[in-house]
Each structure stands twice: as C-alpha cells, then as structure tokens.
N, C-alpha and C positions, 0 to 999 in steps of 0.2 A: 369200533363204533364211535363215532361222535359226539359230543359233549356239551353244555352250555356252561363250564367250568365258569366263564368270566360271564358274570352276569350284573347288570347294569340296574337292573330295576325295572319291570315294565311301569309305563303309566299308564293312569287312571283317567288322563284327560283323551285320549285316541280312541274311537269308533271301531269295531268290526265292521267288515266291507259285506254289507246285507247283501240277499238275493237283487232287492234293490236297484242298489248301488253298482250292481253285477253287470244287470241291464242295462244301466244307461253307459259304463264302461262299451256294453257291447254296442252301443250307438254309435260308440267312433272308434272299435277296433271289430274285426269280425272275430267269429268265435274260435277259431284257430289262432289268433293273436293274442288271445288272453285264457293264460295257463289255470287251470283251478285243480288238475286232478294232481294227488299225493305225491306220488312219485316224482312227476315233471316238478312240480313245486320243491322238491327237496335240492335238486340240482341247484338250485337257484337261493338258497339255506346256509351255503359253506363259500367260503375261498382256500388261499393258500395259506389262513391263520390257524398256526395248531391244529388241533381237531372238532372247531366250533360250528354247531348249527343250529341254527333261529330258523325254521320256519315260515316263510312269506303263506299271507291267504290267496294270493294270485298274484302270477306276472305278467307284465304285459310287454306286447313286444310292437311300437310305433314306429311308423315311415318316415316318419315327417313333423316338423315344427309345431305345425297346425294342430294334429292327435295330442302329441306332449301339453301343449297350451287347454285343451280339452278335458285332457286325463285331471290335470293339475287342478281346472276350477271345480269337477268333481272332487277330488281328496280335499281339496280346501275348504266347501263348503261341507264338509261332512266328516273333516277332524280326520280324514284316511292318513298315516302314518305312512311316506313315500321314500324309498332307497333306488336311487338311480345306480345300474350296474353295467360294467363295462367287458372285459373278458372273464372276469375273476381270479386274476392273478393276485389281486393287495395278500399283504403279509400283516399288516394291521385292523385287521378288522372291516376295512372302513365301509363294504359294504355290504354287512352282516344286516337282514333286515332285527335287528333285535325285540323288536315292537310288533312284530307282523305286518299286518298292512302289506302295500301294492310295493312290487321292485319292479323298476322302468328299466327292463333290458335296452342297451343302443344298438344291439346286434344289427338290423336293418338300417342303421346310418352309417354305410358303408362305402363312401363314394367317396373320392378325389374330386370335388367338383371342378375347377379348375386349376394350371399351372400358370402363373405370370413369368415368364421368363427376362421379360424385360424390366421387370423389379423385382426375380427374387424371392417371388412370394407364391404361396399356394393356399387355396379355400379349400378346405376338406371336412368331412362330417367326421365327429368323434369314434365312431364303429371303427375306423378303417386302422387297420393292425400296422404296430409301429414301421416294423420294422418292410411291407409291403410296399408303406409310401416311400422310405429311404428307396427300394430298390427301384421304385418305380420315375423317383427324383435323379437317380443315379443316372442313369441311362440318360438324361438330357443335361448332364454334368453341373447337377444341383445336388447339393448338398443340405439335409439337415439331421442336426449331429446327435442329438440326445439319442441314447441309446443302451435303455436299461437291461439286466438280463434277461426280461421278459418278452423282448421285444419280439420276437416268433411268436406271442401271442397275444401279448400286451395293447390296448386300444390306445390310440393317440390323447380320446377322450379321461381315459383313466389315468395315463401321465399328468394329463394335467390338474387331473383331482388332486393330485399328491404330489406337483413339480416335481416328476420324476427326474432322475440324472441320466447314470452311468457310467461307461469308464472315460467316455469323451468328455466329460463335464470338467476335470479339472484344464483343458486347455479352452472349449467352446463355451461354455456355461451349461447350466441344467434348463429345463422347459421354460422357464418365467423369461430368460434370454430371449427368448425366441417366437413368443408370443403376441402377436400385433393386436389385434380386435379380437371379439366371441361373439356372438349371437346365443342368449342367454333366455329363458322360460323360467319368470317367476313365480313364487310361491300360488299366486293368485290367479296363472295364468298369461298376465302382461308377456310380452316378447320386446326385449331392447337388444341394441349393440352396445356393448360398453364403453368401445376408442375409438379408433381411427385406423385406417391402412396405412400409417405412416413412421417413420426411424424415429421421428420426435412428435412428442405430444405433451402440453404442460398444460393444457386447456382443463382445467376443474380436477378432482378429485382421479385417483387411478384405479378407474373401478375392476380395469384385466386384470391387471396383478393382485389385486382382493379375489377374484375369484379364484386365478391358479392355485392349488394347494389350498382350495376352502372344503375339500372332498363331499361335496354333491351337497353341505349345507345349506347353502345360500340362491342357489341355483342350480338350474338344469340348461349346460351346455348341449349346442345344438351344430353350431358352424364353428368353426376354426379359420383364423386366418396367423400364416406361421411365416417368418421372415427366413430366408434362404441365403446360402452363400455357395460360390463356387467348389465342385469336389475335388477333393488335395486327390494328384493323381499319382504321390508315393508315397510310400511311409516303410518305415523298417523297425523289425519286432525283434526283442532280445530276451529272454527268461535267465534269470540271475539268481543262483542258490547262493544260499547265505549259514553260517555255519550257527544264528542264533537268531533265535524272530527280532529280539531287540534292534541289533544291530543291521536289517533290512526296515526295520520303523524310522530308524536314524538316520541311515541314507537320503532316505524321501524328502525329506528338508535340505537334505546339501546339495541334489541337483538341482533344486530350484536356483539354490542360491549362488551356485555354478553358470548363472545364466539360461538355464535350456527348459521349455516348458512340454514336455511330453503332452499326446494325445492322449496318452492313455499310461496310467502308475498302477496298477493293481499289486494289493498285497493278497499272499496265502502261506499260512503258515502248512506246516506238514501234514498235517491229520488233512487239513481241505485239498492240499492237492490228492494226496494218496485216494482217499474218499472217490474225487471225482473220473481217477484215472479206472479204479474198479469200475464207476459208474459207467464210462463212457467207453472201458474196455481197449485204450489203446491209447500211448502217450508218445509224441515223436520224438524224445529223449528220455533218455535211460535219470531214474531218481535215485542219488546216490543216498545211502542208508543215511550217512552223517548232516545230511542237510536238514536244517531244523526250518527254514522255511525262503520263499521264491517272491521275487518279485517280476514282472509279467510289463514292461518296457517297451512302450513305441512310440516315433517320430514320425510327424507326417509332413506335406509341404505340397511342393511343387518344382521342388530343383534336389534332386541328390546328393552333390554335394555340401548343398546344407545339411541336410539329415545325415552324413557320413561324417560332419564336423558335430556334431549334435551328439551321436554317439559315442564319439573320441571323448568328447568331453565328460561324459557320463563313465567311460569306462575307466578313464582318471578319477574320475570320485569315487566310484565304490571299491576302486583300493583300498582305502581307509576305514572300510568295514566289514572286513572280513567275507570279503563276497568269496564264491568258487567260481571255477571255470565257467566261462559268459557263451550262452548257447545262442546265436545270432541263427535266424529263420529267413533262409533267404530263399523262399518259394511261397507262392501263394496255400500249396496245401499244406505246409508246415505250418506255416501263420491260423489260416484257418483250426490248425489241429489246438494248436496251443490256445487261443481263445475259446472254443469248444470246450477245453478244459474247467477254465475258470467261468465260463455261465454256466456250467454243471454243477458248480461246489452244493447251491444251493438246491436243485432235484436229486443229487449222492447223499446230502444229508438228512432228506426230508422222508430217503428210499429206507433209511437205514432206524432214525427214531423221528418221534415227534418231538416237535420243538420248538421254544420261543424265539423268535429273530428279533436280537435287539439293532436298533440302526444307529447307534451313535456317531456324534463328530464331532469332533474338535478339531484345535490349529494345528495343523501337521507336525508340525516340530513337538508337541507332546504324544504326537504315537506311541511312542516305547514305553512312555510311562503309564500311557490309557492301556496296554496291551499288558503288562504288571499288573495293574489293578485289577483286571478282567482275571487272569492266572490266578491270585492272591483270595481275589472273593469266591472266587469257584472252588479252591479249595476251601476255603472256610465254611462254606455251606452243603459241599458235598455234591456239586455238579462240573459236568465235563463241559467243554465248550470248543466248538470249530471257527476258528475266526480268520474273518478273509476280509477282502472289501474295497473301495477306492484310496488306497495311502494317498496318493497327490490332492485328493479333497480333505486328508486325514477325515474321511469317510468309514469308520471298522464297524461290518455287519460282525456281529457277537450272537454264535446260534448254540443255546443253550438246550442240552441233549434231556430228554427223560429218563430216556435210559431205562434204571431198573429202578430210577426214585417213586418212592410210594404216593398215594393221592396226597398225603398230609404233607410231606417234602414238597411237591410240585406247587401246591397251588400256598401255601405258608410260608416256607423255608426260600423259595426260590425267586420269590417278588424281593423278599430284602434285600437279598443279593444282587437283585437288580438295580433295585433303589439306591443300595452303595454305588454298584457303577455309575449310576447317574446323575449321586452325587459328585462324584470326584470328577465326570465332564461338566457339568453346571462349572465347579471353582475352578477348572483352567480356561474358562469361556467359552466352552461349546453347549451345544445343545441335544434332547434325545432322541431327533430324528433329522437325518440328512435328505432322504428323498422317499420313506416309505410310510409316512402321514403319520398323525395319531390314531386313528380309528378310533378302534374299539379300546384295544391291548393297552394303550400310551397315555388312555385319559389318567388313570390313578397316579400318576406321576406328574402330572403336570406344574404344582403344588412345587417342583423340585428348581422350575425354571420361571415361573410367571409368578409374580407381586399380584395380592387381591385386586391391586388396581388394575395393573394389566387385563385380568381376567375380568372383570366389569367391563372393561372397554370394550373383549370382544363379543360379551354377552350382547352388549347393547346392540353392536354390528349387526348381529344376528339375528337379534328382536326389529329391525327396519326391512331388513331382507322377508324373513321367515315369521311374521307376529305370531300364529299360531302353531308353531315350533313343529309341525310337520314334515322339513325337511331330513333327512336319517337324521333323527333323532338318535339321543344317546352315543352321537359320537364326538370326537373332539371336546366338545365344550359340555361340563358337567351338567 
C-alpha cells in the first residue's frame, strides 16, 4: 500500500476545483479528457518515488497549446493548485500532485512535428517518448544522444523538467546541451518562445536554460526545439570486472586522463549487477563470484580504427587497477544484452524492496572515496545499499533498501544518513542531484548546498514566473 511518508504541508492558500470550476474545465476539454472518477485519478497519485501517493481532484488530458493556455487562466484565477506530468517515471517526486488540485497529463503531445535535416534540428511535442524519437532520428542518420534509463518510457518533456542525462552524457552532454528554443504556457496563461533556433544566442537573459531542469515550476512546456548531430555509426562495448568497487571508481579518472573520452562509463558494483541479471533472467557472460564490481565501457565514432586505438589505451590503464579479464562484445546482440543489464539495476531493485534513490555527483576522481562514505554511513545507520550509475559523470545513484527497517528507522534514522552523504558530496564540490531533480524527496536537504541568499534568489525567480505559487507547488523550492 502506498504512503504519504514525505509530506510537505498542504496549504491554506489553494482552492478545491468546485463543480464549478469542473464545467468550465469541461468547456475546453470534453468529458473523457478530464478524469474525476477514484480510481482513474489514483493512477495519476504516484510515480517511480518509493511508495508515495497524493491524490489529484481531476486530470486532465489536452491536445494542444491553446487548451493548456485555457486550463491555466482557469487554475490561476481560482488558486487551482496545477502539476504538469509526463510518463511518470521521476524518482524524485517531482510530479507528485501533493496539494491536490489539476495534473496536466502531456500524454496527447505526442508528435514529432518536424525534422530539419539541413540544420540538425527537430520540433517535437514533449509527450513523444525519448527514446522513439532517437529511433525515429536514427534511421535518417540523426542523432540525439541523451539517453536516460527510462528512456522506453520516459517523455522528452519530462527530461527536460529535470535535464535529464544518461550514460551518453559524459561524452555528448545532458538535455540542457541540446536544447535550442521551448514554446512555454505561463502561469496566467500567456504563451512565449523563450530563444531562438540558433548555435549562439546572447541576446537578453537565458530564459531555455532557466526553464530545463525548473521541473514544471515556472512553466508549462509545449513545443521543443532540440539541436542534432550526425549518428556515430560504430562503437565498441567492453565490461571490466574488478576485483574491489574502489579500485573500478579509481579507474574512471585515469582514462580520462589517458586521453580517450568514452560514450558511455557506467559503474555497478556486485549486488546491482547480480540483482539485474536475476531481473532480466539472462546475462552474456559468466559473473565470476570474486568480482566485487564491473564497469560497462564504450567507444563510439565513425572510423574503427580509432575506437580499436581507444580501447588499447583503456585496456593499458586499467592494469593498474586490478581489473579481471576484459570481456569485449563484439556483436550487436551482445552489446544490446549487456546494456539491458545496466538499465535494469534500477526495476531489479525496486522488484525486490522499496527504496530511496539518492542521485548524487561529484568530480570523478572522488568516486572511491564518495562510494566509502556511502558503505560507512550505511553501516552506521543500519541500511543496505545498491550502488551503480554514470562513473564518467562521477554520477553514483545510491539506492537505499527498506528492507526489514521498521517505520521509525525508515523515515528517522535513514534521512541522517543521507544527509551525511550529502554532506560529504557538498565538501568535495558536488551536488545532490545529477539528472533526477529535487522534487519532492531532495527539498529537506537543500539547506546542505545553497546559502539563504542563493535560495532568496530562486524564490524571487519564481515569484515573477508563478506570483500565485500555483505551479506544483511544494516542490524544489520550500
């Protein structure tokens, strides 16, 4: 059963959505687009955070710009509490209606509207699943790389709530890379473009990159426009066991600094692959008992013999760390299998308990010691932990198990322990989230990384965008 463990406080200033307020919703959605019975409404309650559910009074599900711009001046004159949602993959909360009030499903902005091929670029609605428009880019030898593990379900809109990454991020960059213009639906209704369709823009203030990663605060995205590059048409996949998690953290920094920048560095220590290979029922190499954990290696390009020089080089450096025998993947269903693996760790562990995912990052070269701290506070607090994640970003999701901990442990015991980890990534200068927002989960901590001032800054941000603080509320910003 579902929980409201992490609760925010409702407030006092937000409206219930009257019978009213129903009908004139239904003036610019028909009555099969705007959900009000129990059950339907509950779907729309939870995501992939732990096991939290707030309740929405109705959802609605809009076509078009025009509806959103419609829905909005209703909720705004009448205090309606509004959570825009996308497939409901976040791991943070973030689009937990916690208030109740309207959630603005995108599900029906589902369209590619156009490809530019001659610059590269594509207009697309946020509905349309990540990882559909890669294939669908694919095939006219367009490439756009972000590419989180969600991405089989993940809306392109919702990456951008939360600059999503993935494991391409440390060679391409994360969403905010690759983001040209938005076509954005304010608080009041207004409809702007924020940029421009262009490589460079220094004209006025950057209002795209304020919105990526503002997760449905500040606005309601509508169109996308995303910058493209040609698709690397090889690459070559390597899985490396290592005889101690440390010393596959340690590595991650010496191929960098080896010259060679992988597509893709993924760490998993033991427990996450084991996990995922029960998950997924089938692993294309044999795991030998003694390996404490794997790192997940690929090169990509456009000429071979670069990538065959690329992994020479790599397979010189992790001599020096105790690597095991280097299992090189040289067929597409091999490759495929071992990636399968690693965007499994996280539905193997969610199969098996509930659990917090923490998203920390730091500067890679402090891997081994964030990944210590993470072992050290676990034991001291009395929790298990599976840790995996992008090493080349020193990106480490940190998924801490419930296990058999009791409610007084889970929701008492187990924040401190987080809060330690999060101290000790603030003092090597990282932060406590790489690509999966603050939502809900991440607000109590914030305190750990932003000065009062900082946080007045983005209050005020906020108060220009959203004056009557209607946008999901209760997330990110206290």
């Amino acid at each position: 059963m579902m929980n409201q463990s992490v609760n925010p406080g409702k407030s006092n200033v937000f409206q219930p959505i009257s019978a009213a307020i129903l009908n004139e919703m239904r003036q610019v959605l028909s009555e099969s687009y705007l959900l009000t019975d129990e059950q339907e409404r509950r779907d729309y309650g939870h995501d992939e955070t732990e096991d939290l559910l707030y309740m929405p009074e109705a959802v609605a599900f809009p076509a078009n710009t025009t509806e959103i711009a419609a829905l909005m001046k209703i909720c705004s004159q009448n205090h309606i509490p509004v959570v825009v949602r996308g497939a409901g993959s976040g791991l943070a909360g973030g689009a937990l209606p916690v208030n109740g009030g309207l959630v603005i499903s995108m599900k029906r902005f589902d369209k590619i509207l156009s490809i530019d091929e001659r610059n590269f670029q594509v207009l697309v609605e946020p509905g349309v699943i990540t990882e559909h428009l890669q294939n669908v880019l694919q095939e006219k030898g367009l490439f756009y790389p972000p590419d989180p593990s969600s991405r089989g379900m993940s809306f392109i809109g919702g990456n951008i709530s939360t600059n999503a990454g993935g494991p391409k991020a440390v060679k391409y960059g994360v969403v905010k890379d690759h983001v040209l213009n938005l076509e954005v639906v304010l608080t009041n209704g207004e409809i702007i473009w924020t940029g421009s369709n262009t490589l460079k823009n220094s004209t006025g203030y950057n209002l795209t990159q304020l919105m990526v990663g503002s997760e449905g605060t500040l606005g309601i995205v509508t169109k996308i426009v995303l910058k493209l590059q040609p698709y690397p048409t090889k690459n070559l996949l390597m899985l490396v066991p290592f005889k101690s998690a440390e010393s596959a953290c340690a590595a991650v920094a010496a191929i960098f600094q080896a010259g060679v920048t992988p597509s893709g560095l993924e760490f998993m220590e033991r427990n996450a692959i084991d996990w995922a290979v029960r998950y997924v029922g089938e692993t294309p190499v044999p795991i030998i008992e003694s390996d404490a954990a794997h790192l997940l290696i690929e090169v990509d390009g456009f000429h071979m013999d670069s990538l065959l020089a690329d992994c020479e080089t790599i397979t010189g450096v992790l001599e020096n760390y105790e690597a095991g025998e280097i299992f090189f993947a040289d067929d597409d269903t091999t490759k495929t299998a071992l990636w399968k693996l690693r965007r499994n760790v996280a539905h193997a562990v969610k199969r098996n308990s509930v659990y917090k995912e923490e998203d920390t990052v730091v500067p890679r070269a402090e891997l081994p010691a964030l990944l210590k701290v993470v072992k050290d506070v676990g034991e001291k607090y009395g929790f298990e932990s599976v840790c995996y994640g992008h090493a080349g970003d020193g990106n480490l999701h940190v998924n801490i198990l419930r296990g058999n901990l009791t409610e007084d442990q889970w929701n008492d015991e187990v924040p401190k322990g987080i809060r330690e980890i999060f101290q000790f990534v603030k003092s090597v200068g990282g932060t406590i989230s790489g690509e999966h927002g603050v939502g809900l989960v991440q607000r109590p901590y914030l305190d750990i990384v932003f000065t009062q001032t900082e946080m007045n800054l983005m209050k005020e941000i906020k108060k220009v965008f959203d004056p009557t603080g209607i946008l999901n509320p209760g997330k990110v910003l206290a």
